[in-house]
C-alpha positions in Angstrom: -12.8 -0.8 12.3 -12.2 -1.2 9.0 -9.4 1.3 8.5 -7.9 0.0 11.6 -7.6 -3.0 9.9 -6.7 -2.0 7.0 -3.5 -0.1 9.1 -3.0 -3.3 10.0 -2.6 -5.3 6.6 -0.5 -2.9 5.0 1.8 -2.3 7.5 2.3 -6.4 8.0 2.0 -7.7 4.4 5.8 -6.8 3.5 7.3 -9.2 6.8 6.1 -12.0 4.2 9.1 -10.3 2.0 11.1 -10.5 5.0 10.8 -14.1 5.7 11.0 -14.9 2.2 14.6 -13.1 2.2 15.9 -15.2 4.9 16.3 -17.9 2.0 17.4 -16.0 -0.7 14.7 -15.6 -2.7 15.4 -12.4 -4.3 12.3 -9.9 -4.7 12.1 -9.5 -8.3 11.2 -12.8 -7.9 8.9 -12.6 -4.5 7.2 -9.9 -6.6 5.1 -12.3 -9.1 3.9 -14.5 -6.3 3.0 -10.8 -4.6 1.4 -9.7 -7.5 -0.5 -13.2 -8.2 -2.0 -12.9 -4.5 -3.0 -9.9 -5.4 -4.9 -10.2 -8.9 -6.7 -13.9 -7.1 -7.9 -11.5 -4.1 -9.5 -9.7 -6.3 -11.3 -12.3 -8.6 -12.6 -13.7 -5.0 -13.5 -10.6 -4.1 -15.8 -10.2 -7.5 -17.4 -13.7 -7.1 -18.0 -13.8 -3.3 -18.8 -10.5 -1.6 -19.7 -8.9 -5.3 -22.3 -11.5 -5.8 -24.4 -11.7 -2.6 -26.3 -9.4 -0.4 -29.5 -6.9 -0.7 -27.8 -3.5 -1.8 -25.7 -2.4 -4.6 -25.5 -3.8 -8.0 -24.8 -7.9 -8.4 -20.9 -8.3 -10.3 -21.6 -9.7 -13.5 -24.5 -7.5 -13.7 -22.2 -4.3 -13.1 -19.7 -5.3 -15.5 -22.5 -5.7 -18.3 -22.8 -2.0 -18.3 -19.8 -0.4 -17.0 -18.3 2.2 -19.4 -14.6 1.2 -20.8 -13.3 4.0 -19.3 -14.5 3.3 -15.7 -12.7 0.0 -16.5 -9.2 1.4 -17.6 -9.3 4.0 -14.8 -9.0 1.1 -12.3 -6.7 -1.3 -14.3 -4.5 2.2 -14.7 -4.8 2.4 -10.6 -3.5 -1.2 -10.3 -0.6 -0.5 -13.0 0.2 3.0 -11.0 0.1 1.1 -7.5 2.3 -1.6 -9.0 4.9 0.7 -10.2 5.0 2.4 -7.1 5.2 -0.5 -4.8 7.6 -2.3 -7.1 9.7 0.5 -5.8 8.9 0.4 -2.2 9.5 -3.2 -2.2 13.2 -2.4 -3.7 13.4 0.3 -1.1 12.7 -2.1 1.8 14.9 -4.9 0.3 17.6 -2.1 0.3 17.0 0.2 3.4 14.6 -2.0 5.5 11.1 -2.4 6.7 11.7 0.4 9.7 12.9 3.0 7.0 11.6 2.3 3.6 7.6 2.3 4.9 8.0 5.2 7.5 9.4 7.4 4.3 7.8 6.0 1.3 4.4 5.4 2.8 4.7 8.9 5.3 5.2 10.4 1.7 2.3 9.2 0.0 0.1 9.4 3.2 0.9 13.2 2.1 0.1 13.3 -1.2 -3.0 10.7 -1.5 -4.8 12.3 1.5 -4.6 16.0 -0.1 -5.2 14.5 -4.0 -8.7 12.6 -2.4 -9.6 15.5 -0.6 -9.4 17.7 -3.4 -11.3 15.4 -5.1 -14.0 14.4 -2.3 -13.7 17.1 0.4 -15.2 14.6 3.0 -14.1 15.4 7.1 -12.9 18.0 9.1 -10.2 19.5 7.4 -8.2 21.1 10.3 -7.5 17.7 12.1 -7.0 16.1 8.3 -4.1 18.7 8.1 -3.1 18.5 11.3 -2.8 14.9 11.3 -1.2 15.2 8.1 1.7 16.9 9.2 2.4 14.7 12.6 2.7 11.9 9.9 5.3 14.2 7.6 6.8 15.3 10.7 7.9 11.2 11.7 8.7 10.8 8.4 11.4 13.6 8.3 12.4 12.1 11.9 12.7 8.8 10.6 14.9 9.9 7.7 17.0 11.3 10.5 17.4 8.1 12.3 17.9 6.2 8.6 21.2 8.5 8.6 22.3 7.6 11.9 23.2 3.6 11.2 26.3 2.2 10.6 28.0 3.0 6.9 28.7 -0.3 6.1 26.1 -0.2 3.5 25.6 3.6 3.3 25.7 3.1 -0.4 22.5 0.4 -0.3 20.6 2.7 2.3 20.8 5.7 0.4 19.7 4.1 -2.9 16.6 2.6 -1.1 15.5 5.6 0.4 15.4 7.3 -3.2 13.5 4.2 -4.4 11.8 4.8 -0.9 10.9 8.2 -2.3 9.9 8.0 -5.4 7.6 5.0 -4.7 6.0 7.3 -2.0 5.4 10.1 -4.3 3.7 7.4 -7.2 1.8 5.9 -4.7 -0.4 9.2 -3.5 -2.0 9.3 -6.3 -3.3 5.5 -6.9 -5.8 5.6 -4.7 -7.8 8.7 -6.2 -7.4 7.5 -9.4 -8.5 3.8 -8.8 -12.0 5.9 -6.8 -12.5 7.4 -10.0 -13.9 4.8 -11.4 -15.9 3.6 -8.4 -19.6 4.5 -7.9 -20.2 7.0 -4.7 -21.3 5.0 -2.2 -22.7 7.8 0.6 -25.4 6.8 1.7 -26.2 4.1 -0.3 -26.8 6.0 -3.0 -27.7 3.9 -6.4 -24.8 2.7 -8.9 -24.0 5.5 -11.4 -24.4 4.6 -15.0 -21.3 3.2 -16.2 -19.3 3.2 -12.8 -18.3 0.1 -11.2 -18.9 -1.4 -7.7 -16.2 -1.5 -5.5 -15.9 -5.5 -6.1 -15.5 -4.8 -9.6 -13.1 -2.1 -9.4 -10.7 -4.3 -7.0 -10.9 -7.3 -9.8 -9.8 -4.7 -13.1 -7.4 -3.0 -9.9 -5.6 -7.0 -9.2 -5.6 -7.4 -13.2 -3.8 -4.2 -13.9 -1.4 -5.2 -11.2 -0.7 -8.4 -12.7 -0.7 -7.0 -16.3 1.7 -4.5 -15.5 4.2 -6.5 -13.9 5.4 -7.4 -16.8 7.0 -4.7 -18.3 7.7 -3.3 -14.8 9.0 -6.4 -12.5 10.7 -7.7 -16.4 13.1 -4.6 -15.9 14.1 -5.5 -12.4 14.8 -8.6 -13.7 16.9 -7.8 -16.3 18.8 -5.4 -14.0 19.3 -7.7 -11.1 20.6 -10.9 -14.0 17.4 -12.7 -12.8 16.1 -15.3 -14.6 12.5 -16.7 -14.7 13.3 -20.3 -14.7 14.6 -19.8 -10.9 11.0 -18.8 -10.2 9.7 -21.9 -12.3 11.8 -24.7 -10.5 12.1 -23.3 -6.9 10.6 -25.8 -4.6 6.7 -24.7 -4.1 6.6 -23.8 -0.5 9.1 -20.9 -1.4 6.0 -19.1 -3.1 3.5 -19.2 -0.4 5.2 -16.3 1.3 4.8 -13.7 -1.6 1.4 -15.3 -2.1 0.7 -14.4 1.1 1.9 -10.9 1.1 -0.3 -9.7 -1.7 -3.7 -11.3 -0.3 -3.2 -9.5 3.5 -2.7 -6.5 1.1 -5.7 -6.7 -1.5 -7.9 -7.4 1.8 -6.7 -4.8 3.2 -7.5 -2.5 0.0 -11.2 -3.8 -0.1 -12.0 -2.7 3.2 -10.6 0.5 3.1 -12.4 1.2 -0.4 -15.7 -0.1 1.6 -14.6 2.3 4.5 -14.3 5.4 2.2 -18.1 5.1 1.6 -18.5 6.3 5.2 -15.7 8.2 5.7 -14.7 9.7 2.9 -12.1 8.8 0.4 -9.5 11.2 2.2 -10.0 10.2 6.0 -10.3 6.5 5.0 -7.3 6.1 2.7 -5.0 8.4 5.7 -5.7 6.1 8.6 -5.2 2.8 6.4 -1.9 4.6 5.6 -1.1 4.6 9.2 0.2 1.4 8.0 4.1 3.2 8.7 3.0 2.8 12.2 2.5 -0.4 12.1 5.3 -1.6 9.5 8.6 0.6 12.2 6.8 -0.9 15.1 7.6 -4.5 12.9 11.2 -3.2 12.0 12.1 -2.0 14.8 10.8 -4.5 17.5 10.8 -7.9 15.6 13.5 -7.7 13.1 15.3 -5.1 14.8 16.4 -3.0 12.5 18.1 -0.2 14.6 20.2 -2.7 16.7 23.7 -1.5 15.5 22.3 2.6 15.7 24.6 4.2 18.0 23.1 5.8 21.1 20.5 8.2 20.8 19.3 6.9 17.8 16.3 5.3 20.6 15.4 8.5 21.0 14.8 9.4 17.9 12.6 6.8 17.2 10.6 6.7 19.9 9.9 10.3 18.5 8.9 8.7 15.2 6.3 6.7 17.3 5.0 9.6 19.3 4.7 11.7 16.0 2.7 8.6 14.3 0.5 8.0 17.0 -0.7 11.6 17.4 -1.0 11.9 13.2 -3.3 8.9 13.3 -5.2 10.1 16.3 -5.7 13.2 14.5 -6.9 11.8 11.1 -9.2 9.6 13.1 -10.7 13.1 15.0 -11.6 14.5 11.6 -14.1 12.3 10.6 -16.2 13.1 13.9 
């Protein structure tokens, strides 16, 4: 249930991108509120759910003794997320939601599930696999369809799916990296010396997304003649929307990290990152992306959809 909706998060938390488009607010600028929701999600997380119940280890008494480098580990996850989606974000602002998620995200569904696995071989591999390469196999379709849509901007499409792709290949490997400095939680094992709880993890994750928007969302800026006093003096309810966006996706993250507990880092990570599933069903029904394609391009996508479902279906199988 908790990967399900954690599917569900990440493949809706960009449409707050989308509506906060439709007045201009550009996404270098949509990115700080993103990356505020984000870092606050997981400061609630720490104090709320990290500080009450009977098992694991209370917050503040997990941060006393975690190691510094259990701590970096996850404020390096948030910075390598960040960079990633900072990407993926440009990709979708230039290609759009029904092609920049089915790519980018297809292509770190690839890489994160094989780098976790490798790491914590949790599930039944032949149905990991085989679920794996439905998802690559709608990814390539959906690259086909991408190609397929009028030229008018050809030149805007191609440079988001490149962002598209190199967002996708960063992004595989945040989730591994931010688990490294998590405790193991199978079977509710005691907290490791010097590891952190999964509460803690997600507050030093937020921080290193903030942190590293900086330097990362600051060259954006810079390339795209932004300037910070637009974000300052636009009216308030223009930030809710990015706000939003990065609380459905922290959320998200906190249950699929509490998910990978019982399914495995590898299994639970793949069917949040059915995500794409969600995001081209939001593209293509909602904001109709596709709605110029010429004919045939329905076909194409309906393949997409058929080769998601069946990925996801798979991935799911394995951990039976």
């Amino acid at each position: 249930m908790f990967c399900v909706l954690t599917m569900i998060g990440w493949g809706s938390w960009a449409n707050t991108q989308k509506l906060a488009g439709r007045e201009r607010w550009p996404f270098e600028l949509f990115y700080w509120d993103y990356s505020l929701g984000v870092a606050v999600t997981g400061l609630l997380f720490f104090i709320t759910l990290g500080m009450f119940g009977s098992a694991g280890m209370p917050s503040f008494a997990n941060l006393s003794s975690a190691s510094v480098r259990a701590v970096l580990e996850a404020i390096f996850a948030g910075a390598l997320f960040n960079l990633a989606n900072i990407l993926l974000v440009a990709a979708i602002d230039a290609a759009g939601l029904a092609v920049a998620f089915p790519v980018g995200i297809g292509l770190a569904l690839v890489v994160g599930t094989a780098a976790n696995y490798i790491e914590t071989p949790k599930g039944n591999v032949v149905y990991l696999a085989s679920g794996v390469c439905m998802i690559l196999i709608a990814m390539i379709v959906s690259a086909a369809a991408h190609r397929r849509l009028p030229h008018t901007t050809a030149g805007a499409r191609r440079a988001g799916l490149a962002f598209a792709i190199v967002a996708g290949l960063l992004m595989g490997f945040f989730y591994p990296q931010l688990m490294r400095s998590i405790s193991p939680q199978f079977n509710s094992e005691p907290i490791r010396p010097g590891l952190l709880t999964p509460y803690t993890a997600l507050l030093f994750f937020g921080l290193g997304v903030l942190l590293s928007s900086i330097p990362f969302n600051g060259w954006f800026m810079r390339s795209r003649h932004s300037r910070f006093q637009d974000f300052l003096r636009v009216r308030p309810g223009l930030h809710i929307p990015g706000i939003l966006g990065g609380i459905i996706w922290m959320i998200a993250l906190g249950l699929n990290v509490i998910a990978s507990g019982v399914a495995g880092p590898a299994i639970s990570y793949a069917l949040g990152q059915g995500a794409t599933l969600i995001a081209a069903l939001w593209g293509v029904f909602v904001w109709h992306e596709f709605r110029d394609a010429p004919s045939g391009t329905n076909r194409l996508v309906a393949l997409m959809f058929a080769a998601y479902t069946v990925g996801i279906m798979l991935i799911g199988r394995a951990t039976l």
